[in-house]
VEXPA-788964 format. One record per residue (C-alpha): x, y, z. Coordinates in steps of 0.2 Angstrom, whole numbers, padded with zeros to 4 digits, always signed. Layout:
REM VEXPA-788964
XYZ...
This chain:
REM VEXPA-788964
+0198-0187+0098+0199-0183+0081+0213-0169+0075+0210-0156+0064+0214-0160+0046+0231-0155+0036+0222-0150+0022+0221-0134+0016+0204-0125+0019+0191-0125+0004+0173-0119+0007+0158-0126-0003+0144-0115-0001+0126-0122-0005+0109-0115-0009+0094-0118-0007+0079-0107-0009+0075-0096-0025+0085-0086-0038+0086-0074-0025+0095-0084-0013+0108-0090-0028+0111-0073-0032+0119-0068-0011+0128-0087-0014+0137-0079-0030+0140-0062-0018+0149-0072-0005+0159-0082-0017+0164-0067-0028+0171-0059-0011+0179-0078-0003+0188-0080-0021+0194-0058-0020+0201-0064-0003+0211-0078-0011+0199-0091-0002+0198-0108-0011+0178-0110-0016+0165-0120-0024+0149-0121-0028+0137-0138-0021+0152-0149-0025+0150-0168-0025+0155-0175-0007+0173-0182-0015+0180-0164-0018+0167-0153-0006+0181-0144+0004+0181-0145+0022+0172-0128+0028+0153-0129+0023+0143-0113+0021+0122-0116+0020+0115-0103+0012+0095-0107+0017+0077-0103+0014+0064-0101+0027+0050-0098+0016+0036-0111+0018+0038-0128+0026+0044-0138+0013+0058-0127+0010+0062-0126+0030+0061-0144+0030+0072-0145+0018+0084-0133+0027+0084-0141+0042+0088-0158+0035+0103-0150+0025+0110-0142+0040+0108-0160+0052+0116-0166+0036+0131-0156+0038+0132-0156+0057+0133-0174+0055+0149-0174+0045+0156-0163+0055+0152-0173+0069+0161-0188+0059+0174-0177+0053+0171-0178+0036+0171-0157+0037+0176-0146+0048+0167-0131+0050+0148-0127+0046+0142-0111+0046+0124-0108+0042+0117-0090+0031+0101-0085+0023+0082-0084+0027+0081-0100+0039+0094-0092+0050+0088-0072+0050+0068-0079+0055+0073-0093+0066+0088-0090+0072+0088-0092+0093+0077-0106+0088+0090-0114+0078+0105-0110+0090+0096-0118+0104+0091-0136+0094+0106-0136+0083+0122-0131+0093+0134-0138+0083+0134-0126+0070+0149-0116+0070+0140-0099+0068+0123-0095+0061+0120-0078+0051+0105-0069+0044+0104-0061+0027+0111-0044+0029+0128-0050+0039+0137-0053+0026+0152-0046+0033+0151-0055+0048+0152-0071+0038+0167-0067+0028+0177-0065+0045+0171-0078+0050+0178-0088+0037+0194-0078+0037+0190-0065+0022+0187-0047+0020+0173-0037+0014+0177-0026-0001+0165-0011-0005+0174-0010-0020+0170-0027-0028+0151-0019-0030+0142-0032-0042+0157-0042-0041+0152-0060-0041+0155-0079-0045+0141-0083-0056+0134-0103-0053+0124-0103-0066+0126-0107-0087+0138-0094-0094+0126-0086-0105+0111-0080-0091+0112-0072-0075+0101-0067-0061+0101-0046-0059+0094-0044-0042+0087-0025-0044+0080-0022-0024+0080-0032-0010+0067-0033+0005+0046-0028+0004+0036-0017+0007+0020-0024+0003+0008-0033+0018+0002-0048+0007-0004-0057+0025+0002-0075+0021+0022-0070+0017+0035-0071+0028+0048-0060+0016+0048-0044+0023+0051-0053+0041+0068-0060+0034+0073-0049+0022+0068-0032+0026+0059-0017+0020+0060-0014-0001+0079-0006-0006+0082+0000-0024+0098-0003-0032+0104+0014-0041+0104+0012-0060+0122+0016-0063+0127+0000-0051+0116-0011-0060+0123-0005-0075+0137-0006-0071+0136-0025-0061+0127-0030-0081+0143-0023-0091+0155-0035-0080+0143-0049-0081+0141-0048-0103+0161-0046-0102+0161-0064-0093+0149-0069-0108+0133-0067-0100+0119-0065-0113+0104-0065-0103+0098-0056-0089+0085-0060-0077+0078-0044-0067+0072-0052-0049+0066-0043-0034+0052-0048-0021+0044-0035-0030+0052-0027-0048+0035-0016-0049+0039-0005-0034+0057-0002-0040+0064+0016-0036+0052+0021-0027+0063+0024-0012+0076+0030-0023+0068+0040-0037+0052+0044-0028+0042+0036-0042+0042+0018-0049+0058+0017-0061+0057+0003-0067+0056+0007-0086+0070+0019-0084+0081+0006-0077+0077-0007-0093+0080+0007-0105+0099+0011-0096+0103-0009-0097+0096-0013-0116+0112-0001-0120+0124-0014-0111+0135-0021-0126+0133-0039-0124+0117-0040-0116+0101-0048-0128+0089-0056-0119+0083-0046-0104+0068-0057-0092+0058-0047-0078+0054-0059-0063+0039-0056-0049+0032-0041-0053+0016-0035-0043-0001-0033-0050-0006-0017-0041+0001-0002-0046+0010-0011-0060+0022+0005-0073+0013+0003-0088+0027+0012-0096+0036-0006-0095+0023-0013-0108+0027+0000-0120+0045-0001-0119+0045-0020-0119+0034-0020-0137+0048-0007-0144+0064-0013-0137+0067-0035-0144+0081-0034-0130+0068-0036-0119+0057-0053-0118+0041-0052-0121+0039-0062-0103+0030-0056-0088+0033-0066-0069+0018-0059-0060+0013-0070-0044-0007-0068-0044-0011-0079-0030-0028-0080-0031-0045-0071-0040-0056-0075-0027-0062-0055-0022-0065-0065-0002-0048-0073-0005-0038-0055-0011-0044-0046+0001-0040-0057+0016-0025-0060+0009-0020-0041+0007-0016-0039-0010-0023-0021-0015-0031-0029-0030-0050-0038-0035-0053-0052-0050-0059-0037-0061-0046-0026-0058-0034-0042-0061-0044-0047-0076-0043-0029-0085-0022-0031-0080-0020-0044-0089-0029-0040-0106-0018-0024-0106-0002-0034-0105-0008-0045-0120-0015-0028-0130+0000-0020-0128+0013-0033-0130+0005-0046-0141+0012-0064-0138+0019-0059-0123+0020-0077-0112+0013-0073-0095+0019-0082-0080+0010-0084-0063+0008-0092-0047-0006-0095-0036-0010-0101-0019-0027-0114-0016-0030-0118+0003-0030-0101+0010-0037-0099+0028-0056-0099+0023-0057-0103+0006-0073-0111+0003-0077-0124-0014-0085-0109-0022-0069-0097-0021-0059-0114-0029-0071-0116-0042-0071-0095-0046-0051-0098-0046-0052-0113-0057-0063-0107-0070-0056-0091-0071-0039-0100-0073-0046-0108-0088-0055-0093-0096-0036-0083-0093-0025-0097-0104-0009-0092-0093+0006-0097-0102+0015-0105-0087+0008-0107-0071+0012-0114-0053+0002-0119-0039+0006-0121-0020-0003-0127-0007-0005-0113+0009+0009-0115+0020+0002-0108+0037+0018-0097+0044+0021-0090+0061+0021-0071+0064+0011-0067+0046-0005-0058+0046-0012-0075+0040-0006-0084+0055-0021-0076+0067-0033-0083+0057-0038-0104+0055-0029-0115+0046-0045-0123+0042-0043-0131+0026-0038-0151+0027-0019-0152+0019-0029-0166+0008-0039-0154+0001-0025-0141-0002-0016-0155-0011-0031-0159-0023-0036-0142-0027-0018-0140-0032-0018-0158-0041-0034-0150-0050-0027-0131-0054-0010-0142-0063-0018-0156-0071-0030-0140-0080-0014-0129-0082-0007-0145-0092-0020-0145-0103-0021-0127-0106-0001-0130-0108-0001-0143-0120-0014-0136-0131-0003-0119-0131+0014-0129-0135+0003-0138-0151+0000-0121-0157+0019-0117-0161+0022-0134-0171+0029-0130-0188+0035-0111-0180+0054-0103-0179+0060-0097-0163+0076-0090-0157+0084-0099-0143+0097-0097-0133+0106-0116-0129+0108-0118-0112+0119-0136-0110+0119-0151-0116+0110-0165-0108+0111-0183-0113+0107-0186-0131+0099-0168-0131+0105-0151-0134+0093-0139-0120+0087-0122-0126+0075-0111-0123+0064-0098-0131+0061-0079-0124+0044-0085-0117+0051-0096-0104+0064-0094-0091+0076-0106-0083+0071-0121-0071+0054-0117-0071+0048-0115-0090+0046-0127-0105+0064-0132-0113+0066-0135-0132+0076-0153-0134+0088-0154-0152+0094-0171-0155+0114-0170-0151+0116-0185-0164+0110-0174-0180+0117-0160-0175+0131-0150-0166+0129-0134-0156+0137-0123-0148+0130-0120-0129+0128-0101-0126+0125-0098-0142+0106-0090-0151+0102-0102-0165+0083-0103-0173+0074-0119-0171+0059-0124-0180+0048-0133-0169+0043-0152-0174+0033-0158-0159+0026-0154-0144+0021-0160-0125+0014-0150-0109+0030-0144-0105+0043-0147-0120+0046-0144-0137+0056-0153-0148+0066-0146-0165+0079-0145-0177+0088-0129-0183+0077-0118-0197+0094-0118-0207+0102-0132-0206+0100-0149-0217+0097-0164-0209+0104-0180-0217+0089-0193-0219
């Protein structure tokens, strides 16, 4: 039998999921390190501490698998007494939690995601009220999530969200405001507005959507000069916003707004309030009141009875529309969604083509876009340095998920963190490539 080990506790916490998910992680490690707890974030297995924390998502099957994988991972160290503790947080665990005690036992404790004290006396810490917006940040210096509300209240029938996280809450402005001061004293530049639905923020609070209120209070933050707005809604969308994000160059003239689908069959079994016309005309306003905005969507093809014709009305409309950035996932059939009563009666080979088909026309679209800005100036902000390549980005694309301008490290030297303007030189679907506009390169 093994003894516990001599060495002195230090917890890795891991995430996996969405930006939201990374944002509760940086919660719980600003309160571990407050209570003097040795933490880190997805260290490599040489230094990972011996007290695992698994922060999870229980979104669609993909991401459960790959839950579940990371947790047997885990168990199984333990098991070899490679770690000593595993505790298990997040999505995966609020949804599927008696499920998951029964088939994976050896997991110290699971948690869902509003037990956040529980957790931290679990793993011997407080919880300080007064550490509001407090947190260890996990990503580059210069950008940070701003989660703005948690939970949903809309009935979209193929999401699981509200089942795991709860009805919509509003964060008061003055805490946000206050949470964005801290974060552009630790050099934060940019921040990234995310909620599973900005649009409907303060109604609960404010009794009205706030949304633009909340933006004018944080483009005041010293500091602050890039803010990005992530998964708005398009029904009942604060046109307000659009103004104030045409006026204010704080505020990127990016938009996130998961779409799904056009299909009119399509919306309204899937419960989204809205029709393709009314979509169509949303979307033209964006681009007349803010123009050169870069708008950023999702969609979903193999919906419980969608037929050819409702793929075809999707794909050409996705040409006709010119998204700047777009995603696409297959349907994900989850238990104890509105969704879930009906037939899952697309084949998952024909969810993957039509998926395959909806990319390889959004690469196109894309690399026709990106030719465009050849022989432009942009201001980007340098996130790291990869390789023989600084990484930066524009204000039309958001981390991980948007295109990256690459400068060649061996010409030049810059600083990461920093804005410099680059003038583009080349082009792909998804990268741009370019020097800075004011300095000389030596032939």
């Amino acid at each position: 039998m093994r003894t516990k080990s001599l060495k002195k506790n230090k917890i890795n916490v891991i995430t996996l999921g969405c930006s939201k998910n990374v944002y509760d992680s940086e919660v719980l490690m600003g309160q571990l390190r407050a209570s003097g707890k040795d933490v880190t974030h997805e260290a490599p297995a040489h230094e990972e501490g011996n007290i695992i924390v698994i922060n999870t998502c229980g979104f669609i099957d993909n991401a459960k698998e790959e839950s579940v994988n990371m947790i047997l991972n885990y168990v199984d160290k333990k098991e070899q007494g490679i770690v000593d503790k595993v505790f298990v947080t997040g999505c995966l665990s609020e949804r599927y939690k008696p499920d998951l005690i029964k088939e994976i036992p050896n997991v110290d404790q699971y948690f869902g995601t509003t037990e956040l004290p529980g957790l931290l006396k679990a793993l011997g810490a407080d919880y300080k009220h007064e550490l509001l917006g407090e947190r260890l940040t996990t990503t580059p210096k210069n950008y940070a999530y701003l989660k703005i509300a948690e939970g949903c209240d809309r009935p979209c029938s193929f999401c699981a969200i509200p089942l795991m996280r709860g009805k919509h809450v509003s964060q008061p402005i003055e805490k946000l405001v206050k949470e964005a001061e801290g974060l552009a004293r630790n050099g934060v530049k940019e921040l990234i507005l995310i909620a599973q639905d900005l649009t409907y923020y303060g109604l609960d609070l404010y009794k009205k959507r706030n949304l633009a209120e909340l933006l004018e209070n944080l483009v005041k933050v010293e500091g602050i000069e890039w803010i990005r707005l992530h998964y708005a809604f398009p029904s009942g969308f604060p046109m307000d916003v659009l103004e104030l994000m045409d006026r204010e160059p704080k505020i990127c003239n990016y938009i996130d707004i998961p779409l799904q689908h056009i299909s009119d069959s399509v919306l309204k079994s899937m419960r989204r309030g809205t029709t393709q016309e009314k979509t169509t005309k949303l979307l033209k306003e964006f681009r007349q009141a803010v123009p050169g905005m870069a708008i950023r969507t999702t969609l979903i093809v193999g919906y419980p009875g969608e037929t050819e014709e409702d793929f075809q009305t999707l794909k050409n409309w996705v040409e006709e529309m010119r998204f700047e950035r777009l995603g696409c996932f297959a349907y994900s059939h989850e238990e104890n969604t509105h969704a879930y009563l009906l037939e899952d009666d697309v084949p998952a080979e024909v969810k993957q083509q039509r998926a395959n088909e909806i990319m390889e026309l959004q690469s196109q679209i894309s690399w026709e876009l990106n030719q465009e800005k050849i022989g432009q100036t942009f201001r980007c902000i340098i996130d790291r340095k990869e390789g023989s390549h600084f990484v930066g980005r524009t204000e039309f694309d958001s981390p991980d998920v948007d295109n990256e301008v690459l400068i060649d490290a061996t010409q030049v030297y810059l600083k990461t963190g920093e804005f410099v303007n680059i003038k583009i030189t080349d082009a792909t679907e998804f990268d741009l490539y370019g020097i800075p506009a004011d300095v000389k390169i030596e032939a």
